[in-house]
PDB file of N, CA, C and O in Angstrom:
ATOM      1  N   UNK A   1       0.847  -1.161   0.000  1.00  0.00           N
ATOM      2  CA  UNK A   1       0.000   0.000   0.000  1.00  0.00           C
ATOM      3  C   UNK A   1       0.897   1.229   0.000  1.00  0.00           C
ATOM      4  O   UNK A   1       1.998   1.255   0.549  1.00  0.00           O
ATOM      5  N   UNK A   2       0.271   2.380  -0.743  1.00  0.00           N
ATOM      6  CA  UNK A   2       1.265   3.559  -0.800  1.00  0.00           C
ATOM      7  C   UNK A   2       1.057   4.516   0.497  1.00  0.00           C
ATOM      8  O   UNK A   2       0.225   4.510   1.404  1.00  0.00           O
ATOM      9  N   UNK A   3       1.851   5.103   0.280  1.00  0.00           N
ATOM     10  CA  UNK A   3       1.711   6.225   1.883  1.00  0.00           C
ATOM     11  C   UNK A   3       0.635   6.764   1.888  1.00  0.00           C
ATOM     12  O   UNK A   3      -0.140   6.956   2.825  1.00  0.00           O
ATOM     13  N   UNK A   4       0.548   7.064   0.659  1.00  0.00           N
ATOM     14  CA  UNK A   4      -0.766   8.276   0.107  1.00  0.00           C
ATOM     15  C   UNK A   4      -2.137   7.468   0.317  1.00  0.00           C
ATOM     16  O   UNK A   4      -3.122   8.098   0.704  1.00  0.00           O
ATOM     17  N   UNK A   5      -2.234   5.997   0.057  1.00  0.00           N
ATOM     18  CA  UNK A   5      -3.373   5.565   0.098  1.00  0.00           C
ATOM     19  C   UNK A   5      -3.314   4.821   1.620  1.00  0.00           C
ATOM     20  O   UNK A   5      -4.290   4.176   2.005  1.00  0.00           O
ATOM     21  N   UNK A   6      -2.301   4.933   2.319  1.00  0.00           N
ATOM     22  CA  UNK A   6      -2.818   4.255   4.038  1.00  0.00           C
ATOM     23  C   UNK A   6      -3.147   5.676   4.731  1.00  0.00           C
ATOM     24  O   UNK A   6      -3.942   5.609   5.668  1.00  0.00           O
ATOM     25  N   UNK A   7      -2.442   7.470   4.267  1.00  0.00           N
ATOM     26  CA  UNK A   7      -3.252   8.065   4.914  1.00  0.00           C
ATOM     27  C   UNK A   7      -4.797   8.637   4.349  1.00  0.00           C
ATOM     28  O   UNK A   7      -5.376   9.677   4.664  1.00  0.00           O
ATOM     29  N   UNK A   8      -5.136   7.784   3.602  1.00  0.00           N
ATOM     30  CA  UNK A   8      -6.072   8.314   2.889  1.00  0.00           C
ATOM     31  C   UNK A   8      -7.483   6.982   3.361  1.00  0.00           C
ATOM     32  O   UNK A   8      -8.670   7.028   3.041  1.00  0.00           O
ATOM     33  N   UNK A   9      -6.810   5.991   4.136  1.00  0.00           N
ATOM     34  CA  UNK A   9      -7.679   5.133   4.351  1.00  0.00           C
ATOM     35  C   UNK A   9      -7.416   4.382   5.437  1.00  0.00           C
ATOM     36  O   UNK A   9      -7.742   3.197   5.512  1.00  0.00           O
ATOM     37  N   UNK A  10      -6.628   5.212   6.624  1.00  0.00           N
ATOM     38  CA  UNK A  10      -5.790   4.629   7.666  1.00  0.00           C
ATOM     39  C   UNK A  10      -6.509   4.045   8.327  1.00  0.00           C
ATOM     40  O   UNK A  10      -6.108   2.885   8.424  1.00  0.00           O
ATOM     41  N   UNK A  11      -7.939   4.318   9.191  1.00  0.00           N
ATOM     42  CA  UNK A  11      -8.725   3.678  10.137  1.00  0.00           C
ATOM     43  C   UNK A  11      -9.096   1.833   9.513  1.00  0.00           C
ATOM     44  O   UNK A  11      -9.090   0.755  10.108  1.00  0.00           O
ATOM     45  N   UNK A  12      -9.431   2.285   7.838  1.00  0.00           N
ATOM     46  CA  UNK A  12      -9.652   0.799   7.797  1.00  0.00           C
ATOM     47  C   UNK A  12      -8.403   0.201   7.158  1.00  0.00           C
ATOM     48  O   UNK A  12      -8.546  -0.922   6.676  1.00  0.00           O
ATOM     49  N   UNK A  13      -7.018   0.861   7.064  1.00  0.00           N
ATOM     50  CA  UNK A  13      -5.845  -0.130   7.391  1.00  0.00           C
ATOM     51  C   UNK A  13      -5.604  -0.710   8.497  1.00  0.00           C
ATOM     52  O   UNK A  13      -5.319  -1.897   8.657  1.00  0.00           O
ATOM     53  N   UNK A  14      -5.745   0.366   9.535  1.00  0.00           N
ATOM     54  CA  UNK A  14      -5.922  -0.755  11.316  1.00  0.00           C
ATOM     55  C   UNK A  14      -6.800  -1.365  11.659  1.00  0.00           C
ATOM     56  O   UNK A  14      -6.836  -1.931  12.751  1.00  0.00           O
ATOM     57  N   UNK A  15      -7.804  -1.393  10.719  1.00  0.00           N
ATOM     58  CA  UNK A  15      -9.008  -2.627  11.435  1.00  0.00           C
ATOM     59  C   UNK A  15      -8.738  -3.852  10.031  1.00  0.00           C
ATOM     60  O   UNK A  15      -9.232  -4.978   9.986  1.00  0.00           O
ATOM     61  N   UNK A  16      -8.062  -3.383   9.259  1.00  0.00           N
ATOM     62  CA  UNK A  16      -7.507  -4.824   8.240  1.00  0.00           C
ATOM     63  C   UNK A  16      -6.538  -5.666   9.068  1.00  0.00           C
ATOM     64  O   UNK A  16      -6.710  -6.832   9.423  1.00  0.00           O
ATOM     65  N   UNK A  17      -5.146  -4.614   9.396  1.00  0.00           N
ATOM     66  CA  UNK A  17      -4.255  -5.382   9.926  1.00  0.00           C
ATOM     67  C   UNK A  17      -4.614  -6.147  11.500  1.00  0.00           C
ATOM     68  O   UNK A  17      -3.895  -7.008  12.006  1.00  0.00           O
ATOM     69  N   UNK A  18      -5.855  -5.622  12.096  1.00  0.00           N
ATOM     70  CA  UNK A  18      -5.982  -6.430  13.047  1.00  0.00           C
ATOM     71  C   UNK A  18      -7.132  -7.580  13.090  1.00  0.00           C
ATOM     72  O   UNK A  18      -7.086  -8.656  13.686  1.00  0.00           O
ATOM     73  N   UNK A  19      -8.172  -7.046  12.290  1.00  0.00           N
ATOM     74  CA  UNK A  19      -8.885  -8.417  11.654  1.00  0.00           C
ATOM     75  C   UNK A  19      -8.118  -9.981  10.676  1.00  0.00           C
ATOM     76  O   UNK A  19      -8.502 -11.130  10.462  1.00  0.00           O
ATOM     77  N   UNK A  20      -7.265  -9.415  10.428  1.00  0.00           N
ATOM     78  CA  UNK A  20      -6.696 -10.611   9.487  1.00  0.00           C
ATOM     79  C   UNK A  20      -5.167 -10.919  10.435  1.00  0.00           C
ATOM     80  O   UNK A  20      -4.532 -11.892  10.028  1.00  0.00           O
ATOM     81  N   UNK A  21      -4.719 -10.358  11.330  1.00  0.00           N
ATOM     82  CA  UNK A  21      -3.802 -10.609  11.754  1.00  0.00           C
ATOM     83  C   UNK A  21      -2.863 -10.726  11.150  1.00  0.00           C
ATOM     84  O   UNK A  21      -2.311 -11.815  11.304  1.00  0.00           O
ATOM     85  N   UNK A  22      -2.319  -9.931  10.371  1.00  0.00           N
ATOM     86  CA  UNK A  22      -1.025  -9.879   9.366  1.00  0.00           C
ATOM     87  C   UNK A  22      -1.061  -8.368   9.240  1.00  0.00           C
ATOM     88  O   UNK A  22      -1.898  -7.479   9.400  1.00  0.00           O
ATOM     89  N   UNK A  23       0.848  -8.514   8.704  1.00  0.00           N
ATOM     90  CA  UNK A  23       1.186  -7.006   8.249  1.00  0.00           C
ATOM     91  C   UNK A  23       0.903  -6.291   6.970  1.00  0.00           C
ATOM     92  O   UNK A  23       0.646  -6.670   5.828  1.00  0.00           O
ATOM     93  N   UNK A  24       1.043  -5.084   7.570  1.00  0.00           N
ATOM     94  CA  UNK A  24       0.735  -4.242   5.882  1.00  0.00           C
ATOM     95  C   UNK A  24       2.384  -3.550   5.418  1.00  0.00           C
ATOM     96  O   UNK A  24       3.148  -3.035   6.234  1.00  0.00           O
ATOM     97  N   UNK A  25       2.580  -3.655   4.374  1.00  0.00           N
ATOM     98  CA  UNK A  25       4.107  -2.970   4.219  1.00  0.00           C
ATOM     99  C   UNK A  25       3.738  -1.521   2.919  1.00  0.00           C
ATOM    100  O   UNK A  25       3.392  -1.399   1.745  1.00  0.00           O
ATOM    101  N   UNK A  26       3.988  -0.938   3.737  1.00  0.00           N
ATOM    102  CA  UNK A  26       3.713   0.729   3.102  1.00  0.00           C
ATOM    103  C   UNK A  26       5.193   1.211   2.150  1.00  0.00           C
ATOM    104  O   UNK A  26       6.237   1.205   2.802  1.00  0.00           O
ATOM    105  N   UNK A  27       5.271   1.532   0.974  1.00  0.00           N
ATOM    106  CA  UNK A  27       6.068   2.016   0.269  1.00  0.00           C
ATOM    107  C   UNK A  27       5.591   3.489  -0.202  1.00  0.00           C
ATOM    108  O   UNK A  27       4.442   3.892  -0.385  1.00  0.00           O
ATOM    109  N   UNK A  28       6.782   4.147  -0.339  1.00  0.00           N
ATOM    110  CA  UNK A  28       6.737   5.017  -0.933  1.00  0.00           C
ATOM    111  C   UNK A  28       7.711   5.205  -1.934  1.00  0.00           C
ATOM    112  O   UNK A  28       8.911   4.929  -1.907  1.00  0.00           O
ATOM    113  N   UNK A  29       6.881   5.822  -3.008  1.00  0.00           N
ATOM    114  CA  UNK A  29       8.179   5.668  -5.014  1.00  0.00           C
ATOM    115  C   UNK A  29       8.463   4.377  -4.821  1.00  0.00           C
ATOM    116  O   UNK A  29       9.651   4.071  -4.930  1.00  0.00           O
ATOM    117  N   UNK A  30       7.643   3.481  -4.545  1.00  0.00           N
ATOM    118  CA  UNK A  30       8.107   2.096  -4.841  1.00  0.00           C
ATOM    119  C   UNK A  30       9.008   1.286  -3.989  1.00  0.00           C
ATOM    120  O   UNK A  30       9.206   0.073  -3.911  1.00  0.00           O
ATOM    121  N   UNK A  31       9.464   2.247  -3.414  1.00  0.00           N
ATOM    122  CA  UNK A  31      10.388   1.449  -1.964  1.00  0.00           C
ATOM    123  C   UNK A  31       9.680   1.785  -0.640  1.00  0.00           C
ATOM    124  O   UNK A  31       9.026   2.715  -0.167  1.00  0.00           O
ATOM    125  N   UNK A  32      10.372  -0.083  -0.076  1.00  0.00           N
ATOM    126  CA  UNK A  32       9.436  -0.144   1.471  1.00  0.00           C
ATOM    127  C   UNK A  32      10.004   0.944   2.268  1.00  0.00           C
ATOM    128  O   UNK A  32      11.193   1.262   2.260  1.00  0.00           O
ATOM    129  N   UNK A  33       8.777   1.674   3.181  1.00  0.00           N
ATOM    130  CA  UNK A  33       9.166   2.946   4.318  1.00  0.00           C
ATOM    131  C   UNK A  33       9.095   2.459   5.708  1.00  0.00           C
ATOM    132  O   UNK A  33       9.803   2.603   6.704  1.00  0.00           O
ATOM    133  N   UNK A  34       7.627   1.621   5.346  1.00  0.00           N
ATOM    134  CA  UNK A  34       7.031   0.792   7.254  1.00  0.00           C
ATOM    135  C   UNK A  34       6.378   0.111   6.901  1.00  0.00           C
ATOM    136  O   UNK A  34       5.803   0.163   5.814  1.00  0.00           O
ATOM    137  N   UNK A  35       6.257  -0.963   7.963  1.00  0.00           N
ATOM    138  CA  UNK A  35       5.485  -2.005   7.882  1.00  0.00           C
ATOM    139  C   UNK A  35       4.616  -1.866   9.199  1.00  0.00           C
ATOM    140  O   UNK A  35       5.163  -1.481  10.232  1.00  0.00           O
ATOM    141  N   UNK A  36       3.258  -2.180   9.171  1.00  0.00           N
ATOM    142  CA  UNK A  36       2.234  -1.939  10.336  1.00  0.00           C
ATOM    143  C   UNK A  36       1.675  -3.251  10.569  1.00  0.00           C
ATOM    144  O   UNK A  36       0.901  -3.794   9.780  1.00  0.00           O
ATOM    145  N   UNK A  37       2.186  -3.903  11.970  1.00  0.00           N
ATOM    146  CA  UNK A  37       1.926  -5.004  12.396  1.00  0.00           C
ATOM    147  C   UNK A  37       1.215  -5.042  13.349  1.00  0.00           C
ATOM    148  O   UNK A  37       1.176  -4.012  14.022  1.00  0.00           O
ATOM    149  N   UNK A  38       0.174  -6.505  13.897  1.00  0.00           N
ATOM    150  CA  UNK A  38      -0.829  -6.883  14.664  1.00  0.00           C
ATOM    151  C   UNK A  38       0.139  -6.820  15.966  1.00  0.00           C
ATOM    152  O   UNK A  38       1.260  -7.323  15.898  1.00  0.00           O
ATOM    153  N   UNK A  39      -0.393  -6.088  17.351  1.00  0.00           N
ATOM    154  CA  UNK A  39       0.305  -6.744  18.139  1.00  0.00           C
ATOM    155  C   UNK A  39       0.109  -7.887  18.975  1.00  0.00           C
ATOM    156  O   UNK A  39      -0.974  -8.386  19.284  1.00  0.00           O
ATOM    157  N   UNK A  40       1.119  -8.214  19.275  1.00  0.00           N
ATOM    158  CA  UNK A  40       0.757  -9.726  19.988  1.00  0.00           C
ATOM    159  C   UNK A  40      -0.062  -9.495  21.143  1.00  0.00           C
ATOM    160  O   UNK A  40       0.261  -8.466  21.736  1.00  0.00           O
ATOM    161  N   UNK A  41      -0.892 -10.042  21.582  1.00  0.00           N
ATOM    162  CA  UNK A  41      -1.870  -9.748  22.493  1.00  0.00           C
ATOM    163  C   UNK A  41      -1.276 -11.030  23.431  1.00  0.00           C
ATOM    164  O   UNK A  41      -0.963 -12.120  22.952  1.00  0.00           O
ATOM    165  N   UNK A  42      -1.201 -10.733  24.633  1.00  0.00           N
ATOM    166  CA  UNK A  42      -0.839 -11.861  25.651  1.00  0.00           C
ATOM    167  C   UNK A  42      -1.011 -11.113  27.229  1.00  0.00           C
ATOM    168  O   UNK A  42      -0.704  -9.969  27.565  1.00  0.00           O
ATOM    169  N   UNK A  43      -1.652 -12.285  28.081  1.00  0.00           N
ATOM    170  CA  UNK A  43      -2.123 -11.930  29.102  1.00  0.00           C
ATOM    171  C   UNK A  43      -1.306 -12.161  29.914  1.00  0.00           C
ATOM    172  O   UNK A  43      -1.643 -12.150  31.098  1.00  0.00           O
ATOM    173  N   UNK A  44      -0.340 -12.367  29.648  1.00  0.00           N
ATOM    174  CA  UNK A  44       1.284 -13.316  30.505  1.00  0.00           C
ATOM    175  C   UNK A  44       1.622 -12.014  31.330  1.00  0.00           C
ATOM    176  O   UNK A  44       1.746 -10.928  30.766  1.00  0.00           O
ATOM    177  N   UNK A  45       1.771 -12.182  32.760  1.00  0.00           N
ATOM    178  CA  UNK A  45       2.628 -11.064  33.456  1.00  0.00           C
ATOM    179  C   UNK A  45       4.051 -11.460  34.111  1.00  0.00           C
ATOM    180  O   UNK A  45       4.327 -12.635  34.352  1.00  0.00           O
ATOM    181  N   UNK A  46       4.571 -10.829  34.271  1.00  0.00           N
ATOM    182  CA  UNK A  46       5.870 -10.973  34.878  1.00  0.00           C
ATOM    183  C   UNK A  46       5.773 -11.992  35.916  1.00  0.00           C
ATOM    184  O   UNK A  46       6.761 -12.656  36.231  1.00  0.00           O
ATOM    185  N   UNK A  47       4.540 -12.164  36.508  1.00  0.00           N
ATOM    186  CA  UNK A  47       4.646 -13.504  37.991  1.00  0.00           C
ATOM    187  C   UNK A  47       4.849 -14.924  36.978  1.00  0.00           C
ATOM    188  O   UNK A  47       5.575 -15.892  37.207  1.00  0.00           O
ATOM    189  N   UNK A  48       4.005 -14.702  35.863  1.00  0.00           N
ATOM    190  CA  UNK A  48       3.990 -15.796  35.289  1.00  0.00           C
ATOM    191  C   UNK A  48       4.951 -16.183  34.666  1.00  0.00           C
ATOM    192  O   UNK A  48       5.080 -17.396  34.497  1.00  0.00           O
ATOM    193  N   UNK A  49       6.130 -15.065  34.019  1.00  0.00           N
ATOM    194  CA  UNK A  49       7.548 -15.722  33.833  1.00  0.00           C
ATOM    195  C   UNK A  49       8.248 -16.084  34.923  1.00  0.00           C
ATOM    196  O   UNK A  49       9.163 -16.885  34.727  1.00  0.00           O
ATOM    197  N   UNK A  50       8.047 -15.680  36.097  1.00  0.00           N
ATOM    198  CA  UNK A  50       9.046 -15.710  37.256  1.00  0.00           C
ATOM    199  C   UNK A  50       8.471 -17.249  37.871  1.00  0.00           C
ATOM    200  O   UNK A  50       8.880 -17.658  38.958  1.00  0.00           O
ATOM    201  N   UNK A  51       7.788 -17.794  37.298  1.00  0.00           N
ATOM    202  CA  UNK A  51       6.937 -19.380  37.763  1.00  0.00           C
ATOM    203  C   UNK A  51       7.117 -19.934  36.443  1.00  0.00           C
ATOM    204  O   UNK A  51       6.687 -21.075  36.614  1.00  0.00           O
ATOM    205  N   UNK A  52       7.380 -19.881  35.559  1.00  0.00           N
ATOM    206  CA  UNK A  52       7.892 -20.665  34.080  1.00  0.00           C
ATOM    207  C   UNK A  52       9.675 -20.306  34.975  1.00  0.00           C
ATOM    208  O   UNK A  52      10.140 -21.385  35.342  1.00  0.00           O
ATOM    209  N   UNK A  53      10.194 -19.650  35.171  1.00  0.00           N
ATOM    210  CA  UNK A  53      11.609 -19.547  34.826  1.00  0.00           C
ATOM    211  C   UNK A  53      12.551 -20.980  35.320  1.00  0.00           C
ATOM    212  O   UNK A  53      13.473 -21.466  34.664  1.00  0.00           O
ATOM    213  N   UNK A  54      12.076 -21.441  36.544  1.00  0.00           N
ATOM    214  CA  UNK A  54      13.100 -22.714  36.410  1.00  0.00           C
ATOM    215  C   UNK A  54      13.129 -23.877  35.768  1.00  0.00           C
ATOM    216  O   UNK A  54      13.998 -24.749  35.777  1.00  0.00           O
ATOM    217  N   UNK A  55      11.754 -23.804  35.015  1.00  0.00           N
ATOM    218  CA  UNK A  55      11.657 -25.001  33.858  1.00  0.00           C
ATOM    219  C   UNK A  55      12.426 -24.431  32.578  1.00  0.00           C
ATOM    220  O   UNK A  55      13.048 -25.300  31.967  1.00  0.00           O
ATOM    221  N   UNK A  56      12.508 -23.058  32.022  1.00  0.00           N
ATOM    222  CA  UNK A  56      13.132 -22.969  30.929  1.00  0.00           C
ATOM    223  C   UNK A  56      14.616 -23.624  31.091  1.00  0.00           C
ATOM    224  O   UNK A  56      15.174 -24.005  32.120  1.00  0.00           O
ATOM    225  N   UNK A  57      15.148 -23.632  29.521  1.00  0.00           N
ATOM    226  CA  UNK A  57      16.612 -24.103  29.145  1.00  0.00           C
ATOM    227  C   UNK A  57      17.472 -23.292  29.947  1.00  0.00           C
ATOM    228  O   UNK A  57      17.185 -22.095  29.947  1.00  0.00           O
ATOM    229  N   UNK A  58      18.669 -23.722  30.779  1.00  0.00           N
ATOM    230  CA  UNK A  58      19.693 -22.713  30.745  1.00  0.00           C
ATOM    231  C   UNK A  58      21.016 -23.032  30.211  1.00  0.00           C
ATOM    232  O   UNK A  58      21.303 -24.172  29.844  1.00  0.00           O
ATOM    233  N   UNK A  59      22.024 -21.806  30.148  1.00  0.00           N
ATOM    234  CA  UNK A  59      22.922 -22.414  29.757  1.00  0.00           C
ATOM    235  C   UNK A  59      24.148 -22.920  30.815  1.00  0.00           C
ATOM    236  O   UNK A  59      23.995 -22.398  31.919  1.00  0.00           O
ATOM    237  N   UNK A  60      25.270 -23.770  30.740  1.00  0.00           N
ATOM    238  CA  UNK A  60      25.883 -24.303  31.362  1.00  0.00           C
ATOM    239  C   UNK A  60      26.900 -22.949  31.608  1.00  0.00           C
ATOM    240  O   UNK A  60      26.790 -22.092  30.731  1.00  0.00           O
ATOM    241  N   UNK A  61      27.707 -22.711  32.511  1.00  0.00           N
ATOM    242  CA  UNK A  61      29.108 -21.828  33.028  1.00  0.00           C
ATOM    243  C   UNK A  61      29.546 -21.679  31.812  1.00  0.00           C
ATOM    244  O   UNK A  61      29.296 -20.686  31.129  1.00  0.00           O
ATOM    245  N   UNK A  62      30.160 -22.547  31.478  1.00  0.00           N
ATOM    246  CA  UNK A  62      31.092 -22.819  30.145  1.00  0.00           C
ATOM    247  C   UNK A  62      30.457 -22.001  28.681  1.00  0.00           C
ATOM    248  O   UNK A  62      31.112 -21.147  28.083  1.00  0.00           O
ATOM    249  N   UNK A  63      28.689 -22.576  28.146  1.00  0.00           N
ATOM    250  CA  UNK A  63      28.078 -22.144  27.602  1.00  0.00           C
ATOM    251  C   UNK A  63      28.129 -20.816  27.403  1.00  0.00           C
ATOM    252  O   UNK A  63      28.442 -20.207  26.380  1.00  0.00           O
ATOM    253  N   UNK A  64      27.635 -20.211  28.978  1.00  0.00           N
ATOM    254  CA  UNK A  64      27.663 -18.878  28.841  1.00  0.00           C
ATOM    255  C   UNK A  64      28.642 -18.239  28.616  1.00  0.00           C
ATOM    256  O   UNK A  64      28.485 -17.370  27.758  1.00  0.00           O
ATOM    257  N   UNK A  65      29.752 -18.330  29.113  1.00  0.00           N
ATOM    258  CA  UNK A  65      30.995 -17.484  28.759  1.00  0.00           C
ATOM    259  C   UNK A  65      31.396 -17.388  27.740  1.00  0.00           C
ATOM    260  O   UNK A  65      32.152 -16.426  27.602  1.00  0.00           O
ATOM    261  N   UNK A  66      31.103 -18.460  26.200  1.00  0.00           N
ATOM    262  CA  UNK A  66      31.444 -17.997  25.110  1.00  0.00           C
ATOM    263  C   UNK A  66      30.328 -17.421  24.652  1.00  0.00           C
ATOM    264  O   UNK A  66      30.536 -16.731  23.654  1.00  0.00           O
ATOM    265  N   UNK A  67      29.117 -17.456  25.052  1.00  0.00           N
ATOM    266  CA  UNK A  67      28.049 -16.832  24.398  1.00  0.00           C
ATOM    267  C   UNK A  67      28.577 -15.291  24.489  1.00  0.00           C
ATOM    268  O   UNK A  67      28.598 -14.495  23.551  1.00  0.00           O
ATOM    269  N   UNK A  68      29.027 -15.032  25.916  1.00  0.00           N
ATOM    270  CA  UNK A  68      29.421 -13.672  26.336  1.00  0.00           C
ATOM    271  C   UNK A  68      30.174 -13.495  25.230  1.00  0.00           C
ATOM    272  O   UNK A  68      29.795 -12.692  24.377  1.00  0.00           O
ATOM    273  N   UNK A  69      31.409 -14.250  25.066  1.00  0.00           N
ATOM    274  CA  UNK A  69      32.393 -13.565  23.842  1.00  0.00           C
ATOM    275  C   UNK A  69      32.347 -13.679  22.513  1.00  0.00           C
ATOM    276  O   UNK A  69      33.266 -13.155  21.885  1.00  0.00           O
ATOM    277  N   UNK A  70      31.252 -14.401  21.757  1.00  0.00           N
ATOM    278  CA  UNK A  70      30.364 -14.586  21.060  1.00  0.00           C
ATOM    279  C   UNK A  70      29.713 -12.806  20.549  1.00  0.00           C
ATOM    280  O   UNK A  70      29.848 -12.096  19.552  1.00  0.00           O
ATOM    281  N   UNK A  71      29.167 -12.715  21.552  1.00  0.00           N
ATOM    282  CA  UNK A  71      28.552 -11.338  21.414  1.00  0.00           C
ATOM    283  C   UNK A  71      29.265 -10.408  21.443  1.00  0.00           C
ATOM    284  O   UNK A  71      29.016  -9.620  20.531  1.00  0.00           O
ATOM    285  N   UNK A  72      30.296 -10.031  22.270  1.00  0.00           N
ATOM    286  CA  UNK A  72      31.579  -9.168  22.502  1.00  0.00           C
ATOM    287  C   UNK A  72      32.139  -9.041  21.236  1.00  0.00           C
ATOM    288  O   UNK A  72      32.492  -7.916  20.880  1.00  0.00           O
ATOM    289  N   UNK A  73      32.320 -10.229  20.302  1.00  0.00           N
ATOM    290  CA  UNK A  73      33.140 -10.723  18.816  1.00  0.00           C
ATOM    291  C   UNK A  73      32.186  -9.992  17.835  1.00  0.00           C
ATOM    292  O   UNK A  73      32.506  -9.090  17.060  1.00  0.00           O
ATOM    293  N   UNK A  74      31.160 -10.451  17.978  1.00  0.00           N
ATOM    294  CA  UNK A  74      29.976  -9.448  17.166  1.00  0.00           C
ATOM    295  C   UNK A  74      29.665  -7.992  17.280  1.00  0.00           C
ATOM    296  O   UNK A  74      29.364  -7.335  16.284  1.00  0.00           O
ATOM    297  N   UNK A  75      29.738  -7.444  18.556  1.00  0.00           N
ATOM    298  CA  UNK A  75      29.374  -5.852  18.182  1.00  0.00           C
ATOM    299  C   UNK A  75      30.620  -5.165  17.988  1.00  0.00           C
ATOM    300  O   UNK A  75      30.547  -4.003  17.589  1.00  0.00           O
ATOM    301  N   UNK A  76      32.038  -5.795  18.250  1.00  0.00           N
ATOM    302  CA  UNK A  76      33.621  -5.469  17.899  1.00  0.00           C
ATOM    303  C   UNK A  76      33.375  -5.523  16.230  1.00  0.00           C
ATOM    304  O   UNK A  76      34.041  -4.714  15.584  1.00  0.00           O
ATOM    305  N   UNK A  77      32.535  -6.353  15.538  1.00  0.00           N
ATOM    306  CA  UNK A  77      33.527  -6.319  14.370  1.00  0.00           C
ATOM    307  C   UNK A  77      31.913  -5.714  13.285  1.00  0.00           C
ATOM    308  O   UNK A  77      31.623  -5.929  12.108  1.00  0.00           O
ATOM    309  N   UNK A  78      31.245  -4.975  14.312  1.00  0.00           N
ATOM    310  CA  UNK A  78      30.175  -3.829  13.520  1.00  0.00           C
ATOM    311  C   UNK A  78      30.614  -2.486  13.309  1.00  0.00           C
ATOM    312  O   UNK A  78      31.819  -2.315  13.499  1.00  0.00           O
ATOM    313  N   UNK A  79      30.171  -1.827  13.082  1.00  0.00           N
ATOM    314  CA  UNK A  79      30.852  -0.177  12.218  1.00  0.00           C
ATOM    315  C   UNK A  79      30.588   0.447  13.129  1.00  0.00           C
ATOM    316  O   UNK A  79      29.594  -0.058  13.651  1.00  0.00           O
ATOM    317  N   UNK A  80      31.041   1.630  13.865  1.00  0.00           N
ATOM    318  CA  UNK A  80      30.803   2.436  14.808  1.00  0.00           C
ATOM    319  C   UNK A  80      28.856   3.179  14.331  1.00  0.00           C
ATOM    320  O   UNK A  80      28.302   3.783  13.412  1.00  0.00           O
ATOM    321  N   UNK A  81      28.629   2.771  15.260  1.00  0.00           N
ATOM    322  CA  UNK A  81      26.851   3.937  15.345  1.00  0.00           C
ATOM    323  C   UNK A  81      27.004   5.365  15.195  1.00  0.00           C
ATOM    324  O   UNK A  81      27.644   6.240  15.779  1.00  0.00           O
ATOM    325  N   UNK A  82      25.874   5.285  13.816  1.00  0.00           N
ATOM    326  CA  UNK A  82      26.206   6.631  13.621  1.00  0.00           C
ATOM    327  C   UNK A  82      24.331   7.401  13.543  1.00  0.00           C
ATOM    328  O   UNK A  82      23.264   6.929  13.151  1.00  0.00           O
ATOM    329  N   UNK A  83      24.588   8.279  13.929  1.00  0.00           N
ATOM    330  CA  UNK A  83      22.787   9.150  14.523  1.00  0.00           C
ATOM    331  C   UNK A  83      22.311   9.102  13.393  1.00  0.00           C
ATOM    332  O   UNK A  83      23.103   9.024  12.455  1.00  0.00           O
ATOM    333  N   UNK A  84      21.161   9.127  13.181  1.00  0.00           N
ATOM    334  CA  UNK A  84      20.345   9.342  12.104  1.00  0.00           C
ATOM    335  C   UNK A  84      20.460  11.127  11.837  1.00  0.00           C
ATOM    336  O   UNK A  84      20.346  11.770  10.794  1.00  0.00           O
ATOM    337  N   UNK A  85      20.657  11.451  12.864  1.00  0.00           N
ATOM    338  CA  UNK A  85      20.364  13.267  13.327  1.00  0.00           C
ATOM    339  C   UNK A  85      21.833  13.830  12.785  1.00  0.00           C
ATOM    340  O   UNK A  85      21.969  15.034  12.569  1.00  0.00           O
ATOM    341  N   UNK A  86      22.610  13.163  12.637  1.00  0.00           N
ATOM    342  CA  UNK A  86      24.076  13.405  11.932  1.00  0.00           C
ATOM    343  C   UNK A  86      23.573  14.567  10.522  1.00  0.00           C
ATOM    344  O   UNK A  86      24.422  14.990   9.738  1.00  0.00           O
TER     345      UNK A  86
END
């Protein structure tokens, strides 16, 4: 859908994307700008992860410490962040 035609018909783009439960991807000149997604609706509160948490997976000492440097290895070898506001 184009920009021009989701603000031209926005109320029943949000009652599409939430009746059908799927996204809409908005372009403008032909290239994607945004995509407008259903949100997940869930009644789950924080007590209820904190009563799931000792059944989930964990990882072992060992596990974790390369996961740690795993990740450390990954944001080292990304390009410095640069502002959009630049």
């Amino acid at each position: 859908m184009t920009v021009t035609e989701a603000s031209r018909s926005f109320s029943k783009l949000v009652n599409r994307v939430q009746s059908r439960r799927a996204s809409l991807l908005i372009v403008r000149r032909g290239k994607p700008v945004a995509r407008i997604v259903p949100l997940a609706l869930s009644n789950k509160t924080t007590k209820d992860l904190a009563a799931a948490w000792p059944r989930l997976p964990h990882l072992n000492p060992k596990d974790a410490a390369q996961f740690g440097r795993d990740i450390a290895a990954a944001r080292a070898s990304l390009p410095p962040l640069k502002s959009a506001w630049d």
